[in-house]
GULODREN-770260 format. One record per residue: x, y, z of N, C-alpha, C in turn; residue in one letter. Coordinates in pm, whole numbers. Example, Ala and Ser with C-alpha at 12.3 -4.5 7.8 and 13.67 -1.06 7.14 Angstrom:
! residues 2
+--------+--------+--------+--------+--------+--------+--------+--------+--------+---+
:    n.u :    n.v :    n.w :   ca.u :   ca.v :   ca.w :    c.u :    c.v :    c.w : r :
+--------+--------+--------+--------+--------+--------+--------+--------+--------+---+
:   1319 :   -569 :    780 :   1230 :   -450 :    780 :   1320 :   -330 :    780 : a :
:   1285 :   -225 :    708 :   1367 :   -106 :    714 :   1290 :      3 :    787 : s :
+--------+--------+--------+--------+--------+--------+--------+--------+--------+---+
//
This chain:
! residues 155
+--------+--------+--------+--------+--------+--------+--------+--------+--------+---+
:    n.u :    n.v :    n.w :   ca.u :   ca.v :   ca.w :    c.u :    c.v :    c.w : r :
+--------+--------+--------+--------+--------+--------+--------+--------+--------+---+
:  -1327 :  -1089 :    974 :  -1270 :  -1100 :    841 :  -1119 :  -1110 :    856 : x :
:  -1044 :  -1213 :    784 :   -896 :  -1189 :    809 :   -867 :  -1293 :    689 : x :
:   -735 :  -1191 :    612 :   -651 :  -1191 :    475 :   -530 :  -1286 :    514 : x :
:   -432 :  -1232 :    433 :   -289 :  -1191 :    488 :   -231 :  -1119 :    385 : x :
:   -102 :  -1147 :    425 :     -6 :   -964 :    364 :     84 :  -1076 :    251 : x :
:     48 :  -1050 :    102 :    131 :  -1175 :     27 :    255 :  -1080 :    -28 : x :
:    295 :   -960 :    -43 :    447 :   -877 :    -86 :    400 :   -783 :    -35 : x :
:    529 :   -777 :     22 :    542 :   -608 :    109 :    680 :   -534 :    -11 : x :
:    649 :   -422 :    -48 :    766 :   -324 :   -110 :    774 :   -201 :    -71 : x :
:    868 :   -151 :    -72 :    929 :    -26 :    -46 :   1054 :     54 :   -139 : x :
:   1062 :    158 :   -161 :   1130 :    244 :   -263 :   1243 :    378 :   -164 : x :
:   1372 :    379 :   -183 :   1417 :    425 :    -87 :   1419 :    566 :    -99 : x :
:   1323 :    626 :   -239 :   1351 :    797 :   -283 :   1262 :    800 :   -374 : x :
:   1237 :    884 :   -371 :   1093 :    908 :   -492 :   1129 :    857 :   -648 : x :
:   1019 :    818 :   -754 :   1070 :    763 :   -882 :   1194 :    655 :   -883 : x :
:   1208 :    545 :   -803 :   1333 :    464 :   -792 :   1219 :    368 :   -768 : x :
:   1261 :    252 :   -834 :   1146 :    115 :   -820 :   1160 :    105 :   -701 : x :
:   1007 :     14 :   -707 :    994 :    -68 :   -545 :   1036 :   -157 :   -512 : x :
:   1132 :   -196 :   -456 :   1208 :   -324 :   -408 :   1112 :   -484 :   -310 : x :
:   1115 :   -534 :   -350 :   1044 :   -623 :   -279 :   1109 :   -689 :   -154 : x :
:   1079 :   -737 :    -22 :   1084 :   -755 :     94 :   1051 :   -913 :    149 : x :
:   1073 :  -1022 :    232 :    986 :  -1035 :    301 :   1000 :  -1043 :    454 : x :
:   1059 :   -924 :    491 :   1002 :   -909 :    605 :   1061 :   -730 :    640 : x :
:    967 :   -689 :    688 :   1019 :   -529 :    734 :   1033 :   -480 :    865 : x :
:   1060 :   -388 :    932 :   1051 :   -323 :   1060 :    944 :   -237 :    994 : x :
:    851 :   -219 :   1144 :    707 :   -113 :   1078 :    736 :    -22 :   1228 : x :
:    737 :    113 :   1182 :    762 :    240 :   1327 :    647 :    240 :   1288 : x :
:    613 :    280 :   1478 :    499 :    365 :   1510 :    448 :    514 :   1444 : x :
:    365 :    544 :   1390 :    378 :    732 :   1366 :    498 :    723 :   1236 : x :
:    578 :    656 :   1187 :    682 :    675 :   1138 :    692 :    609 :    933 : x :
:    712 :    456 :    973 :    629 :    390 :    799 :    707 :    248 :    836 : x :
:    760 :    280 :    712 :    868 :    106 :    679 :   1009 :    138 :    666 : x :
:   1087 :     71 :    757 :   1227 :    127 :    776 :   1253 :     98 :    582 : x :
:   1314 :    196 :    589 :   1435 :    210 :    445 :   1295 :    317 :    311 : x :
:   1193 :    290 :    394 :   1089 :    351 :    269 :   1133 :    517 :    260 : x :
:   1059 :    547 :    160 :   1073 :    725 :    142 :    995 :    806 :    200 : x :
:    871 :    748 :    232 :    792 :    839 :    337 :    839 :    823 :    471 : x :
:    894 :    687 :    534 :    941 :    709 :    695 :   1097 :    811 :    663 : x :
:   1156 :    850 :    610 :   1260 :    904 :    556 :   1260 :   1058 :    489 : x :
:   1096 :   1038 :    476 :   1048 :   1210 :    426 :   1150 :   1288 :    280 : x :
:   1144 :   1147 :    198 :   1166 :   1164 :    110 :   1098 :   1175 :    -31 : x :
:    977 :   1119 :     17 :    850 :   1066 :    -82 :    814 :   1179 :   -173 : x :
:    765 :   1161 :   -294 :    733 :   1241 :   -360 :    606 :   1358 :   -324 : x :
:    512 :   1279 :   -229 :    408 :   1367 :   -180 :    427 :   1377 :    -25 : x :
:    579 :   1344 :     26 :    586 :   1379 :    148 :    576 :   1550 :    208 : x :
:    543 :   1571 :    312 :    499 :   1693 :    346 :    355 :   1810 :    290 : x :
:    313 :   1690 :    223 :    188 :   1749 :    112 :     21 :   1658 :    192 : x :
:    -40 :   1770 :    171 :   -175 :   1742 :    269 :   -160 :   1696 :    398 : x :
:   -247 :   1655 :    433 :   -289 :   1610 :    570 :   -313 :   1491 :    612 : x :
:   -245 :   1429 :    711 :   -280 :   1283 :    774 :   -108 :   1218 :    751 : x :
:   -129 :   1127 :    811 :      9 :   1049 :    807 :     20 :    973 :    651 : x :
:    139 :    919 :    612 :    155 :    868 :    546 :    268 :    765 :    537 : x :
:    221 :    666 :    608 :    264 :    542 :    719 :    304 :    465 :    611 : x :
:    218 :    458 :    573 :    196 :    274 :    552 :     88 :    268 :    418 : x :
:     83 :    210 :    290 :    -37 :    200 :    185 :    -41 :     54 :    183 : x :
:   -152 :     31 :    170 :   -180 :   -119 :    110 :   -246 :   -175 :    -49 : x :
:   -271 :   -232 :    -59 :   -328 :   -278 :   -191 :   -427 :   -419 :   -240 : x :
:   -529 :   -454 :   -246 :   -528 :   -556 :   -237 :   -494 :   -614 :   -411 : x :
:   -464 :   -771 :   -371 :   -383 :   -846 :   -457 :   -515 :   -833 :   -600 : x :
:   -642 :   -895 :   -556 :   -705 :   -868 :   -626 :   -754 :   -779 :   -717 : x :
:   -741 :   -682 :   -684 :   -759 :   -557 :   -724 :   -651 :   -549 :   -849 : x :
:   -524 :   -557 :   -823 :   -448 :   -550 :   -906 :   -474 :   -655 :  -1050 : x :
:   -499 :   -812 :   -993 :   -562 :   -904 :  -1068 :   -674 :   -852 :  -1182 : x :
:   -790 :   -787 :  -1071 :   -847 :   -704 :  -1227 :   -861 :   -593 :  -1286 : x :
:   -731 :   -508 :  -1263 :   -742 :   -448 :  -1369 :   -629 :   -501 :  -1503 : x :
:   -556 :   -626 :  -1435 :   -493 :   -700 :  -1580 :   -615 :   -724 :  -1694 : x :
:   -731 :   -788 :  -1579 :   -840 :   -834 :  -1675 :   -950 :   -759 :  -1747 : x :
:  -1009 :   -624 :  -1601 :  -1085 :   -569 :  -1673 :  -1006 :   -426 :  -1768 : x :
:  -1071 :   -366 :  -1789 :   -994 :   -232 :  -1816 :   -952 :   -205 :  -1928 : x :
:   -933 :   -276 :  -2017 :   -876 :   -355 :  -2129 :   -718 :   -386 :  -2090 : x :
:   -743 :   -471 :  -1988 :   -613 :   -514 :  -1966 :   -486 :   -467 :  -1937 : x :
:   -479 :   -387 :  -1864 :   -360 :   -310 :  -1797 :   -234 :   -392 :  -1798 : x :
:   -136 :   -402 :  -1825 :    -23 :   -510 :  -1785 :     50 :   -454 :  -1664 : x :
:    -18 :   -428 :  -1568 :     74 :   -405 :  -1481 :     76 :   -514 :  -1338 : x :
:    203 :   -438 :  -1282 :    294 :   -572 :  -1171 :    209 :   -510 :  -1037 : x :
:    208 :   -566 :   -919 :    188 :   -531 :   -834 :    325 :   -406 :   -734 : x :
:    461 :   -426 :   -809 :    518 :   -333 :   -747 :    484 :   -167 :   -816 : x :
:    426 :   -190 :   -951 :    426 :    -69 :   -987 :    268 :     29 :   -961 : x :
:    205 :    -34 :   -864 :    115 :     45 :   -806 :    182 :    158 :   -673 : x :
:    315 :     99 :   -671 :    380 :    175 :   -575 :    297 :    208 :   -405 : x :
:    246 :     48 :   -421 :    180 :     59 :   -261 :    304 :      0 :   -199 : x :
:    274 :     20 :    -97 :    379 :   -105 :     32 :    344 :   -247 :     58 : x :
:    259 :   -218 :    108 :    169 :   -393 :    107 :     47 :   -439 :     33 : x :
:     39 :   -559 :    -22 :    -14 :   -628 :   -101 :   -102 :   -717 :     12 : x :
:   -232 :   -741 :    -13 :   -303 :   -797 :     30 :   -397 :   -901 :     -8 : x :
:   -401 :  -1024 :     22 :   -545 :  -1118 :     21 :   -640 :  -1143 :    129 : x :
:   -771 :  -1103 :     41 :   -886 :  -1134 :     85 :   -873 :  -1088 :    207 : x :
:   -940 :   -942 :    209 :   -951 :   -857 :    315 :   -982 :   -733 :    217 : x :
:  -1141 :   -704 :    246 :  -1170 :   -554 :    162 :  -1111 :   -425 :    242 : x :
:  -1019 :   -375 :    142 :   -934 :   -223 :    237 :  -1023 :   -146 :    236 : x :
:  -1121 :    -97 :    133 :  -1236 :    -51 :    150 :  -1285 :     34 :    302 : x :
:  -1286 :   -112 :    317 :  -1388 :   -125 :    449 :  -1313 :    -79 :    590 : x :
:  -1162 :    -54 :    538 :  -1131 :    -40 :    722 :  -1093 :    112 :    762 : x :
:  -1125 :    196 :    616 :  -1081 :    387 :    652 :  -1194 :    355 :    835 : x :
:  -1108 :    418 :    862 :  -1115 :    492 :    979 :  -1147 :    376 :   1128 : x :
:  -1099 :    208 :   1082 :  -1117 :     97 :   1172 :   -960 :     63 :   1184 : x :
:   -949 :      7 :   1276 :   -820 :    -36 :   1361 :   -820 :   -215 :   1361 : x :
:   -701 :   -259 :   1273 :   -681 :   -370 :   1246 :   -571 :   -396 :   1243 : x :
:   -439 :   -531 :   1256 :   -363 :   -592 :   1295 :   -286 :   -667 :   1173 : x :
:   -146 :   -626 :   1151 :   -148 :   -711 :    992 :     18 :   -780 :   1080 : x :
:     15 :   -887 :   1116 :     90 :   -996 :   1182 :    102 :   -946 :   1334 : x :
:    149 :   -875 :   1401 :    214 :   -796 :   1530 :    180 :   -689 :   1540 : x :
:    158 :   -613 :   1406 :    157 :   -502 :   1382 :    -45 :   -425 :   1386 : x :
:    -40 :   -342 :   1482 :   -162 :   -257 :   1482 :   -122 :   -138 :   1372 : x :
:   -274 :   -124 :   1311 :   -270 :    -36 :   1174 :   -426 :     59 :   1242 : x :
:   -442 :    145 :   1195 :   -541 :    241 :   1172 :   -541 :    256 :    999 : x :
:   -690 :    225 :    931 :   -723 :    280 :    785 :   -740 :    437 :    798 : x :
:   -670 :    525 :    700 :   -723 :    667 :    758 :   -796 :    714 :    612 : x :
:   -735 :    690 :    463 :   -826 :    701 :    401 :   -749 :    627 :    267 : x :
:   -880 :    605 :    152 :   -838 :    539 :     31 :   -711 :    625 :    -30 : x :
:   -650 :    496 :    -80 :   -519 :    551 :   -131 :   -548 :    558 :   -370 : x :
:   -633 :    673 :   -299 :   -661 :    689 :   -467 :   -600 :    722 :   -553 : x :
:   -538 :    671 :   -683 :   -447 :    671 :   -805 :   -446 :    877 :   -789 : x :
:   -288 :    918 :   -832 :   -305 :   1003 :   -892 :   -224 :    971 :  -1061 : x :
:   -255 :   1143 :  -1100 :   -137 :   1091 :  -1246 :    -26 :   1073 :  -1200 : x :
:     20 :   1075 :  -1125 :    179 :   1073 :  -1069 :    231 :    947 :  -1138 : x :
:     98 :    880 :  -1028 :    149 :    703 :  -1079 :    149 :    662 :  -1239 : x :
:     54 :    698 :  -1332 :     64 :    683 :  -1465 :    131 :    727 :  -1546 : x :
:    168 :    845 :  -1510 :    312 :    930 :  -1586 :    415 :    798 :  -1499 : x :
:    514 :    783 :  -1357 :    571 :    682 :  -1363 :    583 :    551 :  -1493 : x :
:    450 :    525 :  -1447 :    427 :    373 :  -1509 :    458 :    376 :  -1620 : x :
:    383 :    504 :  -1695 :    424 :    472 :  -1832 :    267 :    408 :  -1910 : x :
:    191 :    359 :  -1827 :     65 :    253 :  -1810 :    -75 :    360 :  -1864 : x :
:    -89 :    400 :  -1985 :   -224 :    480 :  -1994 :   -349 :    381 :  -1931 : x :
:   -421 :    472 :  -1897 :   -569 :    400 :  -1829 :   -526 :    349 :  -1651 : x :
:   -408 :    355 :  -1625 :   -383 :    291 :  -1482 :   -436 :    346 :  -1352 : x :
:   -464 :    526 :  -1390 :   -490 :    575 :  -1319 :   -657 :    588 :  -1299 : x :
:   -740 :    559 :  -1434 :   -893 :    564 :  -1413 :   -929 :    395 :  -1343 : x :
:   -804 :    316 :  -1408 :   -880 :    180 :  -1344 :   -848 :     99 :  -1223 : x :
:   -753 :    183 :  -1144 :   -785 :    169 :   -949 :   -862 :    331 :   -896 : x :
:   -959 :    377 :   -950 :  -1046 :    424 :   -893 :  -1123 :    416 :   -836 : x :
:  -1143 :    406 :   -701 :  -1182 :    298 :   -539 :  -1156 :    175 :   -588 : x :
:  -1036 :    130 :   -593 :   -961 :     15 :   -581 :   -812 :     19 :   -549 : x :
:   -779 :    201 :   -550 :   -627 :    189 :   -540 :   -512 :    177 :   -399 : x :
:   -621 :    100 :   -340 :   -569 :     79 :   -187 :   -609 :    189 :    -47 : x :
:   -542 :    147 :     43 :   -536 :    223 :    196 :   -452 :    283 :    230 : x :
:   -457 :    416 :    276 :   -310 :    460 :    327 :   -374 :    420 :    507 : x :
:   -273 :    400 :    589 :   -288 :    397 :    704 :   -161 :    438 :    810 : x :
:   -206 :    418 :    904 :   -127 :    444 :   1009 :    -92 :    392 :   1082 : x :
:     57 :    371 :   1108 :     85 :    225 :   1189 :    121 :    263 :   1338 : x :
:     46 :    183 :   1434 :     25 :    265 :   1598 :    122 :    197 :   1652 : x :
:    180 :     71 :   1636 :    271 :    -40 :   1689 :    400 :    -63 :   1647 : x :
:    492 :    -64 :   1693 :    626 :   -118 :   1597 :    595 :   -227 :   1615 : x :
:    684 :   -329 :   1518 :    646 :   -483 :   1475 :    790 :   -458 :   1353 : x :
:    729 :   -627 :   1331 :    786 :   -683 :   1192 :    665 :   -746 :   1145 : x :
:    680 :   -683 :   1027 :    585 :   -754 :    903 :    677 :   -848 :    806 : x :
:    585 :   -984 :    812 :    661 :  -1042 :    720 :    565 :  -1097 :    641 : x :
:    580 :  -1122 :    480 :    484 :  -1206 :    376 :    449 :  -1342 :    488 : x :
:    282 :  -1332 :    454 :    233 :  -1420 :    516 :    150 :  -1393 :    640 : x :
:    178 :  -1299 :    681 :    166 :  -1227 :    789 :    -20 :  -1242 :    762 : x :
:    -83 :  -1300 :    952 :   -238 :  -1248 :    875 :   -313 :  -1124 :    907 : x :
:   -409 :  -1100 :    848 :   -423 :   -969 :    837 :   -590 :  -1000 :    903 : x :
:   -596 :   -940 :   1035 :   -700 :   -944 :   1148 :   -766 :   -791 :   1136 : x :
:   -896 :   -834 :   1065 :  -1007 :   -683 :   1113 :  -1127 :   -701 :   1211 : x :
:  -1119 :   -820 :   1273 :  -1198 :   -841 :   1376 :  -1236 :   -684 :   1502 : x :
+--------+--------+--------+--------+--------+--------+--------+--------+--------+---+
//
């Protein structure tokens, strides 16, 4: 199965929009240079367990909850993932090891809506309608550069 990566964003401090990119440095163990979690600034940085590298999103996903849901109007930066994805189920890769341009990723688990994000947004319903849809958090094993376009290998 293989996507690719169509916007990569990053936010340099908690509650400060996501800036859009196209191309990033990705640390090992670490995230996305300039982000708030490689910087341990993030709003849920130091909270639970597992790394918090890297989130993804797929593009689609976002697509329907414009449509279903009764229509959410929201952007793809304000899911406040990092990377945006086509055609590649994130679903499917918690706990599989896959490649998004240079870059080796580990899925470690779904990146499920909290209210955090809907208080942000502002967006009522945003948070019931990416419920197993609201992306991947993962873990990035490789430094690289990610850039839009980049393809995204789960072979």
């Amino acid at each position: 199965m293989t996507g690719r990566l169509v916007a990569i964003y990053v936010a340099a401090a908690a509650r400060v929009p996501m800036a859009a990119c196209d191309r990033i440095a990705a640390v090992a163990g670490v995230g996305l240079e300039g982000d708030r979690y490689a910087t341990a600034t993030g709003t849920y940085s130091g909270v639970g367990t597992g790394a918090r590298d890297v989130t993804l999103i797929e593009r689609e996903a976002v697509d329907a909850v414009r449509v279903d849901d009764g229509g959410i109007d929201v952007r793809e930066d304000l899911t406040r993932r990092n990377l945006v994805t086509e055609g590649v189920a994130l679903n499917h890769l918690v706990g599989r090891t896959f490649r998004v341009g240079e870059v080796r990723m580990r899925g470690l688990r779904l990146a499920e809506p909290c209210a955090y994000l809907e208080q942000l947004t502002a967006l009522p319903g945003l948070r019931e309608a990416f419920v197993h849809r609201g992306g991947l958090r993962a873990e990035i094993l490789d430094d690289g550069e990610l850039r839009v376009g980049d393809e995204i290998d789960v072979s």
